[in-house]
Each structure stands twice: as structure tokens, then as C-alpha cells.
C-alpha positions in Angstrom: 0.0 0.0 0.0 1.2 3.8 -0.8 1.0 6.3 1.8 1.8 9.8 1.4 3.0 11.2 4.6 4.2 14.8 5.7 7.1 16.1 8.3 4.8 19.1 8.7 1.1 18.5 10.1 -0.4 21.7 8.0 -3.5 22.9 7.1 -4.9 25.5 4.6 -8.0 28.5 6.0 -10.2 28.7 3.7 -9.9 32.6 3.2 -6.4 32.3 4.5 -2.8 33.7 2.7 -1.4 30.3 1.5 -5.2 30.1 -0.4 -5.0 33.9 -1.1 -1.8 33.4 -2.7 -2.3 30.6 -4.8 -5.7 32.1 -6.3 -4.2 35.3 -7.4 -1.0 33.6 -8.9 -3.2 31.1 -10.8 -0.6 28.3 -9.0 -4.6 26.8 -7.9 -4.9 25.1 -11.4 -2.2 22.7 -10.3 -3.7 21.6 -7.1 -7.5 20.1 -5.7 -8.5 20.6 -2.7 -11.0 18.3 0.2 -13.1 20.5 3.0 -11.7 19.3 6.1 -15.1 17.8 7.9 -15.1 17.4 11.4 -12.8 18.6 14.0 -12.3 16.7 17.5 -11.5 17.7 20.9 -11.6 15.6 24.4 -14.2 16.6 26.0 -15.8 14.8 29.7 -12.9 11.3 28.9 -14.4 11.2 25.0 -13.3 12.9 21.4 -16.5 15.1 20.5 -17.4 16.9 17.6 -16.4 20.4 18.6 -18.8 23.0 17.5 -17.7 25.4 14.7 -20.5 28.0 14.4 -23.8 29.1 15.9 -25.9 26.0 14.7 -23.4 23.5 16.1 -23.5 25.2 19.0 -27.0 25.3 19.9 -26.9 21.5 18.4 -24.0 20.9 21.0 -25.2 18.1 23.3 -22.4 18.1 25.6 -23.3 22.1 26.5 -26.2 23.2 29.0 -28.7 25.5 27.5 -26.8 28.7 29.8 -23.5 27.9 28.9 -24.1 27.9 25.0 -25.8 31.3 25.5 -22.5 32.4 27.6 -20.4 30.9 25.0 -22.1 32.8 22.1 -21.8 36.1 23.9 -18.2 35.8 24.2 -17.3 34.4 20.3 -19.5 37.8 19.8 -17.4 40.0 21.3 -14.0 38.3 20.0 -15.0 38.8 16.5 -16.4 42.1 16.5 -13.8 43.9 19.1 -11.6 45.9 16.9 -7.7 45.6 17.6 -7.7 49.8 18.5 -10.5 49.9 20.7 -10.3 50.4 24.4 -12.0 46.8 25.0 -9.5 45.4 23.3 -6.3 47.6 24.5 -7.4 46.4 28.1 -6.0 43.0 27.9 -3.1 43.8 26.3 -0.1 41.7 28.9 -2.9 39.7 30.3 -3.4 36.1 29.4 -6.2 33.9 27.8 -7.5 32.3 31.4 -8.0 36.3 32.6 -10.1 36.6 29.3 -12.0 33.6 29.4 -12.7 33.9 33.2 -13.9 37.6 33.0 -16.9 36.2 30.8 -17.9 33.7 32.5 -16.8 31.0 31.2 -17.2 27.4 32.7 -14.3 24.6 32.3 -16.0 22.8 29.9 -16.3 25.4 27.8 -12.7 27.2 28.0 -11.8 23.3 27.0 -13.8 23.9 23.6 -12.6 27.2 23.2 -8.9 26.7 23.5 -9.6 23.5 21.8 -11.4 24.4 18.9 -11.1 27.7 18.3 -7.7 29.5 19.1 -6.0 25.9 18.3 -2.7 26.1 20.0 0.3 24.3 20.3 1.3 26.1 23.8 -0.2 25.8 26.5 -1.0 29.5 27.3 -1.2 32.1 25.1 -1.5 36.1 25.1 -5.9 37.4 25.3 -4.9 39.6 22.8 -3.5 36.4 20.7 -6.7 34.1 22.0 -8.9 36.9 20.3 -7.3 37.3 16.9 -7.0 33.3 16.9 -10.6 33.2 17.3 -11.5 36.4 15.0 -9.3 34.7 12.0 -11.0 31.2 12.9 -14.6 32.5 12.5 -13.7 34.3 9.2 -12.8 31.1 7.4 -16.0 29.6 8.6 -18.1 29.0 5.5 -16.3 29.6 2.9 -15.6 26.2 1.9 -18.0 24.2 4.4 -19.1 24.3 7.7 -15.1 24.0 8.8 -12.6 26.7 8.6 -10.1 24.8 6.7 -9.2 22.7 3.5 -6.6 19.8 2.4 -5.0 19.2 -0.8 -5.7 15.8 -2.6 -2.9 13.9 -1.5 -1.7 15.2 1.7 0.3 18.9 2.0 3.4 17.7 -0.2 1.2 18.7 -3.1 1.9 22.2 -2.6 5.6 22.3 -3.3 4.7 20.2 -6.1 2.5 22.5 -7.3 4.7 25.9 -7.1 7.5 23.8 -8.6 5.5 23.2 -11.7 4.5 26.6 -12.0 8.0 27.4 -12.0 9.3 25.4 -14.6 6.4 26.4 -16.9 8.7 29.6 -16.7 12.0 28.4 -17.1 13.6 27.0 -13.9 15.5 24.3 -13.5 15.3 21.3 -11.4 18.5 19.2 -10.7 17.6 15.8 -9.2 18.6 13.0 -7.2 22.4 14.6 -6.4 22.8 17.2 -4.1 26.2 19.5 -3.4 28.9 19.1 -1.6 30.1 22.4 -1.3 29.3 26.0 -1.5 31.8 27.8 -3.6 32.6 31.9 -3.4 34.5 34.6 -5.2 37.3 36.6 -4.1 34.9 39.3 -2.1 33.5 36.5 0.1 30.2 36.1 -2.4 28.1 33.2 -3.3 29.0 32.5 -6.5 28.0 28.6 -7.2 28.2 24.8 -5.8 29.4 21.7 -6.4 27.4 18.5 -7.3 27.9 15.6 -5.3 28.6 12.8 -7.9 29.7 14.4 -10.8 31.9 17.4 -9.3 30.4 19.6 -11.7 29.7 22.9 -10.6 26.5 25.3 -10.9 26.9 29.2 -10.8 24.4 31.3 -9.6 23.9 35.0 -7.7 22.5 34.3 -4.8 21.6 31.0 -2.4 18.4 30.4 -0.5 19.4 27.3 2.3 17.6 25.1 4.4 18.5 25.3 8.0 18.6 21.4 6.9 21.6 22.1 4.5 23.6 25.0 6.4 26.9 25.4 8.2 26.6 25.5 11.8 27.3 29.4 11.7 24.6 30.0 9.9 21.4 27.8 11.5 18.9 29.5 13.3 19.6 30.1 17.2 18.9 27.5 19.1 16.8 29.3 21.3 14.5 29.9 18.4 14.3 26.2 18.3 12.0 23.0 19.6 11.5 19.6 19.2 8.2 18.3 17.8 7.7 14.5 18.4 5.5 12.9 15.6 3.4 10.0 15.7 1.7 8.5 12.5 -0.5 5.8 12.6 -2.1 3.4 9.4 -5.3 2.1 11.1 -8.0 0.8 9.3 -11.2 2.0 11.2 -11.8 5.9 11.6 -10.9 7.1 15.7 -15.0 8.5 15.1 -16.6 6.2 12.9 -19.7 8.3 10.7 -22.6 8.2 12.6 -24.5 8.6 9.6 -23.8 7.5 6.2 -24.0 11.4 4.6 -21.5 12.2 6.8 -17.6 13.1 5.1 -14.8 12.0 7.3 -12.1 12.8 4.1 -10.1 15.1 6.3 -10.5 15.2 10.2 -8.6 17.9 12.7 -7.7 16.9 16.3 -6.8 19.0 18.7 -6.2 17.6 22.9 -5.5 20.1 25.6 -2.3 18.5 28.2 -3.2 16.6 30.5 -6.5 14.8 28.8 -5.3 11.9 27.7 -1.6 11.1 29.3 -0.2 13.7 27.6 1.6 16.3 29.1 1.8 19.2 26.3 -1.2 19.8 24.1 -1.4 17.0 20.7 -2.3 18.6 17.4 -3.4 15.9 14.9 -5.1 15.1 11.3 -6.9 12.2 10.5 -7.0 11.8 6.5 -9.6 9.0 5.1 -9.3 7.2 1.7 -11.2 10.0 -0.1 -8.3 12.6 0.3 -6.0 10.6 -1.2 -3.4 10.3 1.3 -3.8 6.6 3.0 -4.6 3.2 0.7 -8.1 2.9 -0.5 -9.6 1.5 2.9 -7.5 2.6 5.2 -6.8 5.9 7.6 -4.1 7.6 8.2 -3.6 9.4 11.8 -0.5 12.2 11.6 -0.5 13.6 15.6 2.0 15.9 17.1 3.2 17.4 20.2 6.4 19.5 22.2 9.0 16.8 22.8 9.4 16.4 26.7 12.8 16.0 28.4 13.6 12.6 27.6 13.6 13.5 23.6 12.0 10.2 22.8 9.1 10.4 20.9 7.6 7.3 21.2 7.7 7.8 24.6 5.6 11.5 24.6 2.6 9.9 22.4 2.7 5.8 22.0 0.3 5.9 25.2 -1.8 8.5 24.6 -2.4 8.0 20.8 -3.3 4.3 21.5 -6.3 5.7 23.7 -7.9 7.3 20.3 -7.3 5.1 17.9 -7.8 1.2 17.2 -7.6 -0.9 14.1 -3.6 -0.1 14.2 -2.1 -1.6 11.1 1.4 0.0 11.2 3.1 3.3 13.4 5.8 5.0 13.5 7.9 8.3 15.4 10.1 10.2 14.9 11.4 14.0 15.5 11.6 17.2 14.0 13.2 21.0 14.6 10.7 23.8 14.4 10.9 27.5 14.7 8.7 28.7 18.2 6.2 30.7 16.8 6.5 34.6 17.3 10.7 34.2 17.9 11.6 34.0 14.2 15.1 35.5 13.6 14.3 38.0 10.7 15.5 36.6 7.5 19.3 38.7 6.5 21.2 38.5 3.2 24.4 37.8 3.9 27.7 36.7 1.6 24.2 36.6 -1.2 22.9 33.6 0.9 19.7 33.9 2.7 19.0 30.9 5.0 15.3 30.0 5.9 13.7 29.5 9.2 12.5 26.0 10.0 8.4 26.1 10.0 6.4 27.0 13.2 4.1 24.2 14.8 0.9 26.2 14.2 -1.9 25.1 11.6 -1.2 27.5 8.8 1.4 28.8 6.7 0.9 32.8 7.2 4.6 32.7 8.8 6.1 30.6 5.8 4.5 33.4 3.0 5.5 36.0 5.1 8.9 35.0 5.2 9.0 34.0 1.4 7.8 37.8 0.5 10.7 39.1 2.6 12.9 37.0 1.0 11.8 38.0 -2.4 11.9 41.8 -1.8 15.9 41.3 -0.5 16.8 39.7 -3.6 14.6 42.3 -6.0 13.1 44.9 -4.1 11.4 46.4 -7.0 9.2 43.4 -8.4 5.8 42.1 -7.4 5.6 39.3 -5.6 4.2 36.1 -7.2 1.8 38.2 -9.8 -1.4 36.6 -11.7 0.2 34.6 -14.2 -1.3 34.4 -18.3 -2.8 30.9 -18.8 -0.2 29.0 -20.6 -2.1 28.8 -23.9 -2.0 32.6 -23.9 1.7 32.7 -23.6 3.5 33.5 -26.8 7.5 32.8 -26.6 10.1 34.8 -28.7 10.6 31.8 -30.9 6.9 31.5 -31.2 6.5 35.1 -32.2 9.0 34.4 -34.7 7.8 31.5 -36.2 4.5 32.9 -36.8 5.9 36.3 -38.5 7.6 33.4 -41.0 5.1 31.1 -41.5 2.2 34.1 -41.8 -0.2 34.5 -44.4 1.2 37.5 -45.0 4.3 36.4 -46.2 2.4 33.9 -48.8 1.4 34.3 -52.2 -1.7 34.1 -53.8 -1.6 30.9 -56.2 -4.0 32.3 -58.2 -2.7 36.2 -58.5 1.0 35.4 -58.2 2.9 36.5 -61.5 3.8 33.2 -63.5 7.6 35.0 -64.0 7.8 35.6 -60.2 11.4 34.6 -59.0 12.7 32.9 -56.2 12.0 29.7 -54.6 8.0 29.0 -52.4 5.9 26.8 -51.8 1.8 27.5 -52.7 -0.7 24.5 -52.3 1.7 21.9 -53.0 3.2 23.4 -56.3 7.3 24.5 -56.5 8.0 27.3 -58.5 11.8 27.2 -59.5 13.8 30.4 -60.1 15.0 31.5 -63.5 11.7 29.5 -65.3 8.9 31.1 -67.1 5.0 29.9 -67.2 5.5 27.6 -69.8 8.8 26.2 -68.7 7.2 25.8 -65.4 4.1 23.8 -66.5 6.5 21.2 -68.8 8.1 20.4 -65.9 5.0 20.0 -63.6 3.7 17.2 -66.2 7.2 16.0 -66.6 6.7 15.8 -62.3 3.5 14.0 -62.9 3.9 11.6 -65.5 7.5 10.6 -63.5 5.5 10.4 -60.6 2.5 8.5 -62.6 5.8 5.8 -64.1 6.6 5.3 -60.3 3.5 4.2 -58.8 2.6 2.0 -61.8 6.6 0.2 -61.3 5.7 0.0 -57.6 2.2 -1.8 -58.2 4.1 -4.2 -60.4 6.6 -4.4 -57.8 4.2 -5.5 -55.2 1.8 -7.8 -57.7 5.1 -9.7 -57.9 6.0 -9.8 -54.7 2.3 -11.4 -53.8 3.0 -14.0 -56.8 6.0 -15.2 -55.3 5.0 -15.2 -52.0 
């Protein structure tokens, strides 16, 4: 079985930038898209269906009539509060728990809230940060379904894929399966190439954008920028909610676990893609959860026990670890040497920090171009050599068989008839029957050919 898996548990807002982006580039014709369906929280030692917007609220069975009204005053308030009013510059150095707490808020619901709408991977955040999580959350509501958020077909690796092909439509070049051995420099200290692994050959070029991955040790991020993710994905193949109707889409599922739920001492951030999104074998789920690494870096150890709780079926798992950048300590990108090296991506749902840093890393290389513009549809792209071709080949540039002079010089070809130089019209039609009966003496020879052929054979 084929399973597309992902270092990266990301997802797209429906009305967010990475969407935003690819829409006004045109990059969207390369890429499909599922609504992501459901979106589960532990709530009371089970994973509910948290409530997404008014009707699933008032729908909510695991909410008392009072706290849905409380709830629903306070989402009010965090979507319409403007960031320059006076309600909103009041909890500026305050925290969430102050916020929630001020409105009234019961347990269970701050568990929904943090859970399902500001969708965290720390374990506190700012009030001011709680709101606009909650603001931008709401926005993307509808667009795309009754869930804030959609997939590509075939898991988030698709959308690398698809900028790289909108690349090459315009002239870059891919070189694959090497990689280089070395960066090389001029006299003044510049980038000014690399070399290729197998072959020794080197590539010039201006400037170098690096992976953290790929760089020196001088020039990684800070550590204290850094932190270990432990991953856990899991083949299973029963869904952790099985549809309790059969209308009901489980394609693309979002997970979210507050610490301390389920074993698990930091909060777990987790998808759940079925066999219509493409990712797992037809049949079969695939469950992709994360989570801070604890102190023993092992990251079995930080979700085996807590993962097996949700899940059952369990064909095949697997852990392992990755860096990532702690979101809001990003070292600002710098274009040093001409090498600019990237951050490593933040654990948060979306990509807003990863465009954010690709436009700054655009405008230091040509501060005086658009970034990413609306591409022409390829069909409507004529190329030098095109242009040229056509200017040739015009009807322009052809005679008329029927007005062309019969003492016209030089050398054309009109509906299949040659006209040599230095002939005149009557020259010219002896040698077209000359032409005709030579090629009427051929296909007679060839017929006798093949009668003889047959006779023999």
C-alpha cells in the first residue's frame, strides 16, 4: 500500500494567505483541494465533535442551554472587538485564562474554546493572541463548508509540487537526485556557485536560498529559536470517530487535545485523513498527531500511550522527531555573503509565517518586483521563438496561387506546387507534367513491384 506522509502536520483557512496566494498567482490550477469535515476535541474522557459556528453550538449536546448562550456572547465580542478599541487595549499583557474567566466561562467550555477555536500548540497564550485566533478562525468559517479549513488531494506535499510546476512552466531548472557538496565563493567572500555531489560539476548562480537542513553550523537559526516536535503516524483501518451517519464526510479530520486529557503532558495537534483525500490506501486511515517533545527527547515515549487511547484498528506506526521554529521568535530573515537561509516552519496550523517570510525573501533579492503576480494561462503565452515563427510562417508572407505573376522569381511553396527560379510559365508547366507523368511511371513500377511480390509469396 502507498502512503503519502508529511514532516509538517499543516493545514490551509479557507480565506487564509497560503489560499489567497495561490488564487491570485493562478498556481490553484495545479492543485485540488478536500473541506476538512469534522474537528475533534476531548471533552468529559471522550473525542467530540467540537462546535464550529452558531448552529453546532446550539446542536451541542455536551453544553447546558446557559453555557451555549454564555459561549455565544463571548465568540461575539471576540469577532467584532476591533484591535484599536479600548476593549481590546485592556488586555493587552494579560493572558487567555483572565479573558475567558472575566466572561464567565465554565471549564468545559474554555476546553472547547482553547480546543477548537484558538488551536494552539502552547499551553498559554496572550488574550490579545486568543482573540485574533478566534477572529481569524470565525472568518474562514463557511467559505468552503461548515469548517474553517481545506486539504490538498494527496496530503500537503502537493503544494511544493504545485509551485514547482508553476515554476518550470517559466524556465527553472530542477536538478535531481544529487545534491552539493560544497558551497563555492568569489574573491569578495560572495556566493558564486556549488558543487554536485557525484559528478563534481559545478553550478553558478547569484545568490543561495538554504535550508536550516543544509547550512553550516554558523549560519542555522539560534537555538533558542528552536524545539523539538515529536511525531506519531499511525495506518489504522477503522476511523478514531466512525460516521454516525452515512451522509457524513470524514475525508479530512482535525484533532486538537488540551495537556493533561489523555496522558499527555503538552497539548497533541493531529489530522486524521480518510481514503477520499487521497493520502492513506483505498480502505484505510491515516492518523498524523503531534506534540512538544518532553525532556527525555523520545518520541515514542511523549505519544505511544496517549495515541493508542484514540485510535484502534492499528495496522502499522511510526515516530520520529523534527526542529521547528517557536512561533513569534523567528530570527528575521538577512542577506548575507548573497545567501539567505530560511527558518524551520512553526508548529501552528497554517502557513501565514512561511509566505511572510517568502515575501521578505523576495523583496531582499529584487526589491522592486511584485511578488508572485497573476500569471497568463499557458495557452496565452506566446514565446520569442513562437512570435518568430509565426511572422515566418504568416499568411502575410504567402502568395496568392491564383494572382501570383507566373515569372515571379525565387523559390515558395503554394498548395503543394514548387516554383523554381529562372523558369517562365511555360517552362514551369512542362516540368510540372514531366513531375506528374515521372510520378504517374513510379506508382505504376511500384504496383508491379508488389503484384510480384504477392505472386512469389
Amino acid at each position: 500500500a502507498v502512503v503519502s506522509t508529511q514532516s509538517t502536520g499543516k493545514l490551509c483557512y479557507s480565506a487564509g494567505p497560503m489560499v489567497e496566494l495561490l488564487r491570485s498567482s493562478n498556481c490553484s490550477r495545479y492543485l485540488e483541494f478536500k473541506a476538512v469535515n469534522r474537528s475533534f476535541v476531548h471533552h468529559d474522557g471522550e473525542l467530540i465533535q467540537a462546535p464550529c459556528n452558531r448552529e453546532q453550538v446550539f446542536n451541542c449536546k455536551h453544553l447546558k442551554v446557559l453555557e451555549k448562550r454564555i459561549m455565544m456572547k463571548f465568540v461575539t465580542f471576540a469577532l467584532q472587538v476591533e484591535a484599536d478599541s479600548e476593549e481590546y487595549l485592556e488586555w493587552e499583557k494579560k493572558d487567555d485564562m483572565e479573558l475567558y474567566k472575566s466572561f464567565k466561562l465554565t471549564d468545559s467550555l474554555i476546553n472547547l474554546v482553547r480546543a477548537s477555536l484558538v488551536v494552539s500548540s502552547r499551553e498559554s497564550v496572550s488574550a490579545h493572541e486568543a482573540i485574533r485566533s478566534i477572529k481569524h478562525y470565525l472568518k474562514n468559517v463557511g467559505v468552503y463548508g461548515s469548517m474553517p479549513f481545506i486539504c490538498p488531494i494527496y496530503g500537503a506535499g502537493e503544494l511544493p509540487q504545485a509551485f514547482a510546476r508553476f515554476s518550470a512552466v517559466f524556465g527553472s531548472t530542477y536538478v535531481l537526485d544529487t545534491a552539493p557538496t560544497q558551497l563555492n565563493f568569489d574573491d569578495e567572500g560572495n556566493f558564486c556557485g556549488v558543487t554536485m555531489q557525484e559528478t563534481g560539476q559545478k553550478l553558478t548562480g547569484k545568490y543561495c536560498v538554504l535550508s536550516p537542513n543544509y547550512s553550516s553550523e554558523s549560519i542555522k537559526p539560534p537555538t533558542n529559536s528552536l524545539q523539538s516536535i515529536s511525531h506519531a503516524v499511525y495506518l489504522t483501518h477503522t476511523s478514531i470517530k466512525p460516521k454516525s451517519k452515512p451522509t457524513e464526510q470524514d475525508d479530512v479530520s482535525l484533532i486538537h487535545i488540551l495537556q493533561d486529557r489523555i496522558g499527555n503532558t503538552s497539548p497533541i495537534t493531529g489530522y486524521e485523513f480518510g481514503p477520499r483525500s487521497m493520502v492513506p490506501a483505498e480502505g484505510m486511515y491515516m492518523v498524523h498527531v503531534t506534540t512538544p517533545a518532553g525532556d527525555s527527547d523520545n518520541p515514542r515515549e511523549d505519544l505511544e500511550n496517549s495515541v493508542d487511547q484514540i485510535t484502534c484498528g492499528v495496522l502499522y506506526k511510526m515516530f520520529f522527531t523534527t526542529k521547528m521554529s517557536i512561533e513569534g521568535d523567528v530570527a528575521a530573515p538577512e542577506l548575507s555573503n548573497h545567501i539567505i537561509r530560511t527558518s524551520f516552519p512553526t508548529h501552528n496550523v497554517g502557513y501565514k509565517e512561511s509566505i511572510e517570510e517568502a515575501k521578505t525573501f523576495f523583496h531582499l533579492l529584487y526589491p522592486d518586483e511584485e511578488f508572485l503576480p497573476a500569471a497568463p494561462n499557458p495557452e496565452d503565452i506566446k514565446w520569442p521563438d513562437e512570435e518568430e515563427e509565426t511572422l515566418e510562417t504568416g499568411s502575410e508572407n504567402v502568395p496568392d496561387a491564383e494572382n501570383s505573376p507566373a515569372e515571379s522569381k525565387g523559390a515558395s511553396t503554394v498548395e503543394g506546387a514548387k516554383v523554381i527560379e529562372g523558369m517562365d510559365g511555360e517552362d514551369q508547366n512542362e516540368a510540372n507534367k514531366a513531375g506528374d507523368n515521372h510520378l504517374k511511371d513510379s506508382k505504376e513500377s511500384c504496383e508491379e513491384m508488389n503484384a510480384g511480390s504477392t505472386l512469389e509469396s
